[in-house]
Structures are given as structure tokens and as C-alpha cells.
Gaussian input, Z-matrix of N, CA and C with variables (Angstrom, degrees):
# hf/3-21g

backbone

0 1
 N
 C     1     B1
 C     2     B2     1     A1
 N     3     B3     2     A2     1     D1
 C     4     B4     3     A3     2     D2
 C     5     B5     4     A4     3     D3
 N     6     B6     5     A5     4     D4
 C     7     B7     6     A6     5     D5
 C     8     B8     7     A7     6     D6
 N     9     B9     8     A8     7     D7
 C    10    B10     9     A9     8     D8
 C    11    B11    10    A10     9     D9
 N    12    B12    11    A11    10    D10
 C    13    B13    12    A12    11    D11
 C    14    B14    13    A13    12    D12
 N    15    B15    14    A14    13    D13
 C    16    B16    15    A15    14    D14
 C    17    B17    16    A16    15    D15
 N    18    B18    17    A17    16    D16
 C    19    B19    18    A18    17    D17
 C    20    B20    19    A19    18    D18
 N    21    B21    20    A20    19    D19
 C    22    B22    21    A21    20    D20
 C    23    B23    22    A22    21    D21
 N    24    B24    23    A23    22    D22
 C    25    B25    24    A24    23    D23
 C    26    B26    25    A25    24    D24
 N    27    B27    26    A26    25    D25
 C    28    B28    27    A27    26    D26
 C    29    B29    28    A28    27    D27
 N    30    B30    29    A29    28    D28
 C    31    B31    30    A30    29    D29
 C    32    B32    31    A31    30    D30
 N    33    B33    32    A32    31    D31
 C    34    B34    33    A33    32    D32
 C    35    B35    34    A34    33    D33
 N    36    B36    35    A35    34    D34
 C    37    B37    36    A36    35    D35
 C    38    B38    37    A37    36    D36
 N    39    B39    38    A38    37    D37
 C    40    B40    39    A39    38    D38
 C    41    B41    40    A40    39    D39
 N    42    B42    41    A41    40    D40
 C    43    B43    42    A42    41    D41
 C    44    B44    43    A43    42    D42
 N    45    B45    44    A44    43    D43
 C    46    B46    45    A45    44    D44
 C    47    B47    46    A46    45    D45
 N    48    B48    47    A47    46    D46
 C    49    B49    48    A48    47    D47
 C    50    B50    49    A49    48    D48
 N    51    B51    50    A50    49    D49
 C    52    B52    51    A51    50    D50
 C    53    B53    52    A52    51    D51
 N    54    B54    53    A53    52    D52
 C    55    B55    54    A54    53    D53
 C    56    B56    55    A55    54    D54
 N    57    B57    56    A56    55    D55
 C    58    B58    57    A57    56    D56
 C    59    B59    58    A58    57    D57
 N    60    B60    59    A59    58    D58
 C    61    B61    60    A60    59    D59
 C    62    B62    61    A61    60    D60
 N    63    B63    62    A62    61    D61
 C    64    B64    63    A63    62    D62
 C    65    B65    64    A64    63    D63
 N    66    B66    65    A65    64    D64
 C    67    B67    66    A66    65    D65
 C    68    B68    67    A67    66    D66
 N    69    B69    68    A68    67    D67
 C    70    B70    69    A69    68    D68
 C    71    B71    70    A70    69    D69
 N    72    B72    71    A71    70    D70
 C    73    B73    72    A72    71    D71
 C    74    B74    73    A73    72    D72
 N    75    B75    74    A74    73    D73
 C    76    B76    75    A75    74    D74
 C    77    B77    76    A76    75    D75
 N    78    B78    77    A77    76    D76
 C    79    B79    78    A78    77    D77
 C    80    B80    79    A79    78    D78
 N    81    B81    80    A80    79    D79
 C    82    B82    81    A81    80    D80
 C    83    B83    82    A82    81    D81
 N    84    B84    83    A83    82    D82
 C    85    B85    84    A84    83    D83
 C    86    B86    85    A85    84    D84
 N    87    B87    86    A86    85    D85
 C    88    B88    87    A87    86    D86
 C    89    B89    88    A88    87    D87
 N    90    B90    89    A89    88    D88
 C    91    B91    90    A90    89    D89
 C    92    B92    91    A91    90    D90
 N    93    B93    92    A92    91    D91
 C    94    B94    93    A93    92    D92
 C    95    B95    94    A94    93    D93
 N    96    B96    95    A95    94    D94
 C    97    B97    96    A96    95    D95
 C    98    B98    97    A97    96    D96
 N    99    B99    98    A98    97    D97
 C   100   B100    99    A99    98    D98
 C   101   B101   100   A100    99    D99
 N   102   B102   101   A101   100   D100
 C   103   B103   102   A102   101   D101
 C   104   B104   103   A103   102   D102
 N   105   B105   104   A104   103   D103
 C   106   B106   105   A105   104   D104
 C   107   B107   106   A106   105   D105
 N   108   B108   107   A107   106   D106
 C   109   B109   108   A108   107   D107
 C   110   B110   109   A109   108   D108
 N   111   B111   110   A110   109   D109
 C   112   B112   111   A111   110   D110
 C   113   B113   112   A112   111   D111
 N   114   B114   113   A113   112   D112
 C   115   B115   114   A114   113   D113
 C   116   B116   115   A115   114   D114
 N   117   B117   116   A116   115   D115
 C   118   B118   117   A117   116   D116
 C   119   B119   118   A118   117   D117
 N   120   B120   119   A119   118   D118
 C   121   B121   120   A120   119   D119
 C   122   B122   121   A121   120   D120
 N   123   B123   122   A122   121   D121
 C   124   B124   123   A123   122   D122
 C   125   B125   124   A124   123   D123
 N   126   B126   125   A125   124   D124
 C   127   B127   126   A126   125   D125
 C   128   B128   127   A127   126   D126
 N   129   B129   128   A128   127   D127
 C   130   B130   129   A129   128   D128
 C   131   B131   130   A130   129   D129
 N   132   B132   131   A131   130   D130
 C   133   B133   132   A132   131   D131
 C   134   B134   133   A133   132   D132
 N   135   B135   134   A134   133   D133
 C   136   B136   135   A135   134   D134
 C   137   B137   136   A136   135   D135
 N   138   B138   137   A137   136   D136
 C   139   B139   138   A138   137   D137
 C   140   B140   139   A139   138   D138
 N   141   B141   140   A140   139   D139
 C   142   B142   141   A141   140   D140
 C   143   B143   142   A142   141   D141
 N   144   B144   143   A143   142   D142
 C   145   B145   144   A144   143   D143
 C   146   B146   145   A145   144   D144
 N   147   B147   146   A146   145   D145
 C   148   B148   147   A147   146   D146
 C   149   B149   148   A148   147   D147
 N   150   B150   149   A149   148   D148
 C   151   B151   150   A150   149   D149
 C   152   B152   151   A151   150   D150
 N   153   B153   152   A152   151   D151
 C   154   B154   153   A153   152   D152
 C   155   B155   154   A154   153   D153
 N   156   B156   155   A155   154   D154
 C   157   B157   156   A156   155   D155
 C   158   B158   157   A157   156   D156
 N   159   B159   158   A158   157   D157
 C   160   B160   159   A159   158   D158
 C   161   B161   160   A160   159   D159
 N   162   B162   161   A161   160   D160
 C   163   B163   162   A162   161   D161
 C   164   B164   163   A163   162   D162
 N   165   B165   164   A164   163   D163
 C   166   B166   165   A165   164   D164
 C   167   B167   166   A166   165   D165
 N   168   B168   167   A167   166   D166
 C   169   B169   168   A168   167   D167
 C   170   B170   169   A169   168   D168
 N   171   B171   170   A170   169   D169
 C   172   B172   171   A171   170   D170
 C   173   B173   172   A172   171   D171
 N   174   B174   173   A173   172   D172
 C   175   B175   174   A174   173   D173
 C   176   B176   175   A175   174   D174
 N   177   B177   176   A176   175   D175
 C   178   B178   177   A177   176   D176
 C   179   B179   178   A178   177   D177
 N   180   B180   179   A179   178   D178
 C   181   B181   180   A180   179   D179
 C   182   B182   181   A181   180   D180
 N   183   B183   182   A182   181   D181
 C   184   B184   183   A183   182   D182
 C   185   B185   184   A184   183   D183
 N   186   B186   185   A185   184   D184
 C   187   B187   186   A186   185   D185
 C   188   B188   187   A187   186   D186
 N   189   B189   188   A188   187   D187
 C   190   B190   189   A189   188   D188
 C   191   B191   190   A190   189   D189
 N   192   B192   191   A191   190   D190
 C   193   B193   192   A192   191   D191
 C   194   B194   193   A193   192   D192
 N   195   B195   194   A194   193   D193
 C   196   B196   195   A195   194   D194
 C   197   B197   196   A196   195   D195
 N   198   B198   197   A197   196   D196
 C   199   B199   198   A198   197   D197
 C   200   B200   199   A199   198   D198
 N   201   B201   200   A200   199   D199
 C   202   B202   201   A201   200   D200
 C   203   B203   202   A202   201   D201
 N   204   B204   203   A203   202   D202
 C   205   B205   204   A204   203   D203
 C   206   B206   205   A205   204   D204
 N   207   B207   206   A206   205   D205
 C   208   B208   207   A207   206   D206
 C   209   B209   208   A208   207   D207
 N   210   B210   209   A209   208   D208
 C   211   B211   210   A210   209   D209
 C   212   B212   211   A211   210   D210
 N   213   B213   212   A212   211   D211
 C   214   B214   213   A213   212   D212
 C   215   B215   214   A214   213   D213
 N   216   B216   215   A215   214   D214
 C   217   B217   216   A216   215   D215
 C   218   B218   217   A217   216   D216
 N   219   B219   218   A218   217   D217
 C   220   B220   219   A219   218   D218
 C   221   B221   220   A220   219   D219
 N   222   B222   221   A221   220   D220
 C   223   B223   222   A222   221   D221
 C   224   B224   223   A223   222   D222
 N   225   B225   224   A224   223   D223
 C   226   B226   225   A225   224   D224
 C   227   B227   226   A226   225   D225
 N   228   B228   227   A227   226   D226
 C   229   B229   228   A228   227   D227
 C   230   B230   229   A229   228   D228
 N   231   B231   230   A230   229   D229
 C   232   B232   231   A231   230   D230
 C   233   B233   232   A232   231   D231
 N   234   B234   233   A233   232   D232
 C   235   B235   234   A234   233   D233
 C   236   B236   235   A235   234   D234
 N   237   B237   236   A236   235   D235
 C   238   B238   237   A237   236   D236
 C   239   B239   238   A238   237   D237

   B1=1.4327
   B2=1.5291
   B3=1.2757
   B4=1.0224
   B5=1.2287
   B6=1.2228
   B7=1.6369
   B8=1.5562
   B9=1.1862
   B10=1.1721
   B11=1.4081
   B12=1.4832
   B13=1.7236
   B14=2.0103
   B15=1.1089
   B16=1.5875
   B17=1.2997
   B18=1.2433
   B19=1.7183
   B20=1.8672
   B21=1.4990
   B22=1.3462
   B23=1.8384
   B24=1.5115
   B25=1.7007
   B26=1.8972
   B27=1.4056
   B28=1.5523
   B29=1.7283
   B30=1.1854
   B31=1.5888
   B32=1.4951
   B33=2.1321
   B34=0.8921
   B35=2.0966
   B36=1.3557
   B37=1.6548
   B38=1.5793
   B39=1.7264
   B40=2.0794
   B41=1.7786
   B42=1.3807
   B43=1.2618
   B44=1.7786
   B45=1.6085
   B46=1.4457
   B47=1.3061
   B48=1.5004
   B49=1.4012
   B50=1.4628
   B51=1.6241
   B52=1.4676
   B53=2.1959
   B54=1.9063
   B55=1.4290
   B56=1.7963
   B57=1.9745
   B58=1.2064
   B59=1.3199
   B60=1.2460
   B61=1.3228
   B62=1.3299
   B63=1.3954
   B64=1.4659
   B65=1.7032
   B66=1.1296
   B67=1.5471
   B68=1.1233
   B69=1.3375
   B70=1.6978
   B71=1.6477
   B72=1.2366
   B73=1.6669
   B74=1.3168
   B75=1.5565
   B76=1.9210
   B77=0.9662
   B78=1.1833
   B79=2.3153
   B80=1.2654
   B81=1.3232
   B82=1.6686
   B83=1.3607
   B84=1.5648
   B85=1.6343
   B86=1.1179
   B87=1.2595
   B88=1.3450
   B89=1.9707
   B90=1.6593
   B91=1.4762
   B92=1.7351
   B93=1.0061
   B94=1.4583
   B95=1.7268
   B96=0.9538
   B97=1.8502
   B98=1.4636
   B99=1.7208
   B100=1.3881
   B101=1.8067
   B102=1.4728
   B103=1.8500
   B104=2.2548
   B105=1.6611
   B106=1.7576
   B107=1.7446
   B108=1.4765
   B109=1.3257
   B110=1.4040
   B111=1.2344
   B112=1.4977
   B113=1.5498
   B114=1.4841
   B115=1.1447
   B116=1.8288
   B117=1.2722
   B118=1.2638
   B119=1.6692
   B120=1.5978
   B121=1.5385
   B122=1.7792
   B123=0.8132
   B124=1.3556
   B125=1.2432
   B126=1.2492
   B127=1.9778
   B128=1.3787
   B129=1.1878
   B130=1.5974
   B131=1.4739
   B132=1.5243
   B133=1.9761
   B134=1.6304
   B135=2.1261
   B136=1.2543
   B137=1.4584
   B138=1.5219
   B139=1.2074
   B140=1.9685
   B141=0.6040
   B142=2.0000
   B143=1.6611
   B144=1.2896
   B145=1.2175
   B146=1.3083
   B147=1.2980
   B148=1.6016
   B149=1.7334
   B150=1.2624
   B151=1.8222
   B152=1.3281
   B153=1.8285
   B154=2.0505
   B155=1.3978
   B156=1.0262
   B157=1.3706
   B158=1.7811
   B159=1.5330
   B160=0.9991
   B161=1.5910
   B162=1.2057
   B163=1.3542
   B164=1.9196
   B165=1.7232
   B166=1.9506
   B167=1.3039
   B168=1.4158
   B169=1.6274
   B170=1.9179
   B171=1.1761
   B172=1.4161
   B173=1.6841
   B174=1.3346
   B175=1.6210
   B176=1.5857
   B177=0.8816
   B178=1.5330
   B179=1.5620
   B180=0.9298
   B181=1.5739
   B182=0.9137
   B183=1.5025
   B184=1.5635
   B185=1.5728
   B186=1.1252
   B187=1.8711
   B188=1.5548
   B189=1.1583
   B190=1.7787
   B191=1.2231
   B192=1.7932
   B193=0.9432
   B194=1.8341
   B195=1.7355
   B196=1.5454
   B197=1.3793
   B198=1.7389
   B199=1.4527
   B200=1.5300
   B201=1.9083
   B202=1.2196
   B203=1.8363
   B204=0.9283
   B205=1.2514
   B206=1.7736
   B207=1.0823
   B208=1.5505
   B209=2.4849
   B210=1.5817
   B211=2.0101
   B212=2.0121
   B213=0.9821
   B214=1.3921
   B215=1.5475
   B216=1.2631
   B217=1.5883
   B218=1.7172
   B219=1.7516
   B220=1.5418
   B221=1.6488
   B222=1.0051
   B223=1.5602
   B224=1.7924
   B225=1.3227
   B226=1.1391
   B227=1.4394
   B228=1.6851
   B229=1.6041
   B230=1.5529
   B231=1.3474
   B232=1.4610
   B233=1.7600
   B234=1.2879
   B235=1.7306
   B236=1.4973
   B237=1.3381
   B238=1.5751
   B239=1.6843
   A1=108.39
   A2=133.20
   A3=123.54
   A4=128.22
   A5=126.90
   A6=132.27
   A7=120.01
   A8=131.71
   A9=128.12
   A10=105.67
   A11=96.26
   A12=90.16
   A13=92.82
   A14=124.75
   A15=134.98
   A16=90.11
   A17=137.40
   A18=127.48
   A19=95.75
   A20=109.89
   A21=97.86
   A22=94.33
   A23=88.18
   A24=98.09
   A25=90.54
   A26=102.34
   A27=110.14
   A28=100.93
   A29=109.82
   A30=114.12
   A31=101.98
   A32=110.77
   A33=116.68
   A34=103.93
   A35=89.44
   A36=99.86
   A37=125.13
   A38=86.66
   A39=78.07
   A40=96.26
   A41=101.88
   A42=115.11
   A43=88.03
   A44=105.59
   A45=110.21
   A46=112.05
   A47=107.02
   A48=98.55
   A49=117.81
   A50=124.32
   A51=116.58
   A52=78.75
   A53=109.91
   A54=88.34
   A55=60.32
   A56=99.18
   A57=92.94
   A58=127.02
   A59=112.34
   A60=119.14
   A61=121.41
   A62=100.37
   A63=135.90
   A64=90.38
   A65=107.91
   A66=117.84
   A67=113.44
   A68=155.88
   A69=139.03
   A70=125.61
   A71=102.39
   A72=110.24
   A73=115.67
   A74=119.74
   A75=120.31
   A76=89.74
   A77=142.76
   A78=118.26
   A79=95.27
   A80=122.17
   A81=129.93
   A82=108.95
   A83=109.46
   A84=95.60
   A85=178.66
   A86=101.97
   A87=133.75
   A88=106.54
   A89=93.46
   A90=72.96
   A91=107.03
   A92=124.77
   A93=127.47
   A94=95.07
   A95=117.58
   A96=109.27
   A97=111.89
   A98=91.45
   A99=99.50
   A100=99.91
   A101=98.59
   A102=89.95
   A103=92.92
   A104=85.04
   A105=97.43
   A106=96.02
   A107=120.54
   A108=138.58
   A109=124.03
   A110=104.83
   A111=88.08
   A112=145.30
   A113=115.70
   A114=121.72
   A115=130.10
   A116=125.96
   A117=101.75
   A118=134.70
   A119=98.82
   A120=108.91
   A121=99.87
   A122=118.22
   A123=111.98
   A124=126.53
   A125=126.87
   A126=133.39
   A127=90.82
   A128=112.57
   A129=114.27
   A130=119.25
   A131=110.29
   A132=128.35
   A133=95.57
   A134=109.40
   A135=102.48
   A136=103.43
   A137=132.03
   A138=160.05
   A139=85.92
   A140=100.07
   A141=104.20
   A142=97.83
   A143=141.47
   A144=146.87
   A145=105.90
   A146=142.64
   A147=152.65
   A148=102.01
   A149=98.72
   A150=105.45
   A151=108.12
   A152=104.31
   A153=100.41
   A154=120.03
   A155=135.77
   A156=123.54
   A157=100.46
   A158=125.22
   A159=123.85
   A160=110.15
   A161=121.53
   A162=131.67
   A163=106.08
   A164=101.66
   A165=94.66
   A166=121.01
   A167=146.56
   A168=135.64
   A169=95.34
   A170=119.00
   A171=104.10
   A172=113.99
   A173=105.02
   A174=117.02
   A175=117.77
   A176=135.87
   A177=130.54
   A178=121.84
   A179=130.09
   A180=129.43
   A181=114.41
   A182=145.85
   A183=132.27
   A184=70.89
   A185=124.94
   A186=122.22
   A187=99.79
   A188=146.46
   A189=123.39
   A190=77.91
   A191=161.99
   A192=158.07
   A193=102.73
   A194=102.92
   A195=118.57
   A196=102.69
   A197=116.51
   A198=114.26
   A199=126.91
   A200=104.42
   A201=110.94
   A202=88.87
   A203=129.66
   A204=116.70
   A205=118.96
   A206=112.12
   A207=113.08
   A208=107.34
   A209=70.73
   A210=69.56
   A211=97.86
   A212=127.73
   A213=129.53
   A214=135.73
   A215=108.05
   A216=139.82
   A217=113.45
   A218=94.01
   A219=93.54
   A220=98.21
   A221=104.50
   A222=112.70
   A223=105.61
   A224=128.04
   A225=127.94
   A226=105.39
   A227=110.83
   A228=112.67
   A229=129.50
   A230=120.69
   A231=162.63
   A232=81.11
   A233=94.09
   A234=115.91
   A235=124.28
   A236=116.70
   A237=163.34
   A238=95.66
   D1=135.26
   D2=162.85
   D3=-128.67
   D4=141.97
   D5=-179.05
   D6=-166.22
   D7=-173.96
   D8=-149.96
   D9=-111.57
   D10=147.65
   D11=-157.15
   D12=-117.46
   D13=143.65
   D14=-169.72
   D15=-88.41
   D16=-40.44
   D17=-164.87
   D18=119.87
   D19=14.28
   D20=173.79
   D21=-132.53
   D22=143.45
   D23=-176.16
   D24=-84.66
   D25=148.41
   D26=174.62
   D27=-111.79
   D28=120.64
   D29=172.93
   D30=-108.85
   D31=116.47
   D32=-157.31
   D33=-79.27
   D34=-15.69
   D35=-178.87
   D36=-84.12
   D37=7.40
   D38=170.84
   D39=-72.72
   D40=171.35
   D41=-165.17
   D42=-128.34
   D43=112.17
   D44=169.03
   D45=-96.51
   D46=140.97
   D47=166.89
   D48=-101.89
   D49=153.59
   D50=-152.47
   D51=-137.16
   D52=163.66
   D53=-170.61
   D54=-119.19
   D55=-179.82
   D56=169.35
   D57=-96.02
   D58=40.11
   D59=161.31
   D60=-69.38
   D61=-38.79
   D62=-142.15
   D63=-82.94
   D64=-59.29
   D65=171.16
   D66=-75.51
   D67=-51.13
   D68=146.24
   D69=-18.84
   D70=-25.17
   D71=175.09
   D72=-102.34
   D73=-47.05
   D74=148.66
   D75=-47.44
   D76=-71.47
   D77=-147.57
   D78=-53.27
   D79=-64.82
   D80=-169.54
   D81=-30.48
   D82=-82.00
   D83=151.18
   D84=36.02
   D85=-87.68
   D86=172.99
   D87=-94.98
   D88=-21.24
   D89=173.05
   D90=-106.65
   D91=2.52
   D92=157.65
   D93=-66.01
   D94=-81.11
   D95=179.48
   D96=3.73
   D97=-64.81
   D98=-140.36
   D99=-79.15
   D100=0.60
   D101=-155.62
   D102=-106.19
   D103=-3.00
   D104=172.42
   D105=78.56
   D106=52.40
   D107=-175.40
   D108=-142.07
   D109=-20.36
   D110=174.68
   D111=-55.31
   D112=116.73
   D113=-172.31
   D114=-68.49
   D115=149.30
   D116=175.79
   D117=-69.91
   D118=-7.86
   D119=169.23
   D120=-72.71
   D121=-92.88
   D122=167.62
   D123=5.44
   D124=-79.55
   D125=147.98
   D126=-13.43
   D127=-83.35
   D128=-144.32
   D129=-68.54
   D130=-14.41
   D131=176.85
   D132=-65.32
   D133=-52.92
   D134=-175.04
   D135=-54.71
   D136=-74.08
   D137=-129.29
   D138=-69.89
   D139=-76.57
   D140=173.63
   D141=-36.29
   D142=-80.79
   D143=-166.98
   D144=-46.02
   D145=-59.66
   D146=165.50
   D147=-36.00
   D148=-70.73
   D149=-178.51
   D150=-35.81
   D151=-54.91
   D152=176.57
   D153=-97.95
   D154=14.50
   D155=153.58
   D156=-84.90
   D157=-49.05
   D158=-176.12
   D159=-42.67
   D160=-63.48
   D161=-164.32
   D162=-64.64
   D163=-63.35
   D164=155.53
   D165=-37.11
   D166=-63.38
   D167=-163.68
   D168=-89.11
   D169=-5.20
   D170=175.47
   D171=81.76
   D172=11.23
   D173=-177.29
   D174=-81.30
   D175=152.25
   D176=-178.35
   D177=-77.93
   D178=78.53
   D179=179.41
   D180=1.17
   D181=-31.27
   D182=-149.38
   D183=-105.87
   D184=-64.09
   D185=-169.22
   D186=-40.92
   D187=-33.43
   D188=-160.49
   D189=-113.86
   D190=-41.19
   D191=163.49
   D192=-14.91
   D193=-62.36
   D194=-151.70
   D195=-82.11
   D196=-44.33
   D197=177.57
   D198=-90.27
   D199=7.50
   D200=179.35
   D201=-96.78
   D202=-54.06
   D203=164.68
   D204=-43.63
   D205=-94.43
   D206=160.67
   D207=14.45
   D208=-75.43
   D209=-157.20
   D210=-78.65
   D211=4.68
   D212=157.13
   D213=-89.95
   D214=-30.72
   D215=159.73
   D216=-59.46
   D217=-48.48
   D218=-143.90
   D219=-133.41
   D220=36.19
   D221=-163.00
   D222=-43.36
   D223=-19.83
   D224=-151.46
   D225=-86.28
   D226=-21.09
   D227=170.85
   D228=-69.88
   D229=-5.61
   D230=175.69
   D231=-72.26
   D232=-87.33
   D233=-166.64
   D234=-36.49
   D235=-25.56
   D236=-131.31
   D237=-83.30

């Protein structure tokens, strides 16, 4: 596989934890995306919620960012 690496290794086996808030506001989201609606309040409910759960459990933003996207997007790799 190849792609571009920032100077940070990604370990696909940390285990994030996500609440379901977190995913009630990605679904929301994701279905504004999809319907060619998404608002900038919206963006910013997800984008705010990620910042403080990230910073509360001590998790890295881009990690609940990637696997809060990930299992809302792609639910079927869960399913797998």
C-alpha cells in the first residue's frame, strides 16, 4: 500500500472509545452529506464534540475523528 506518511506511525489496533453521542451527531452528519446539506452548525456540533471527548478520555483527535468516521461511514467492517 502506499501513501504518505506525516512523521506519525498510525497503529490500526488502538482501541478508541467513541460515546453515543458521538455517533448520533456523525450519523446526523453524514446524512446531511449525503442529502448535499450539510450545515456549518452541524460541522462544528461534530468538530466541538470530538475536540471534548478527545481531550476528556485523553485520546488523540485524529484517532476518534478517523474511527468515529470509520464505524458511521462504514459500519459493514464492524459486521465483517
Amino acid at each position: 500500500m502506499r501513501g504518505i506518511r506525516l512523521g506519525r506511525s498510525y497503529d490500526p489496533v488502538v482501541a478508541v472509545e467513541l460515546t453515543d453521542e458521538l455517533i448520533e451527531l456523525e450519523s446526523a452528519a453524514w446524512a446531511e452529506i449525503q442529502a448535499g446539506a450539510l450545515t456549518v452548525e452541524t460541522a462544528e456540533a461534530v468538530q466541538a464534540a470530538i475536540r471534548a471527548h478527545a481531550e476528556a478520555t485523553g485520546q488523540s483527535r485524529l484517532d476518534v475523528e478517523t474511527e468515529l468516521k470509520r464505524r458511521v461511514r462504514h459500519p459493514e467492517i464492524d459486521e465483517g
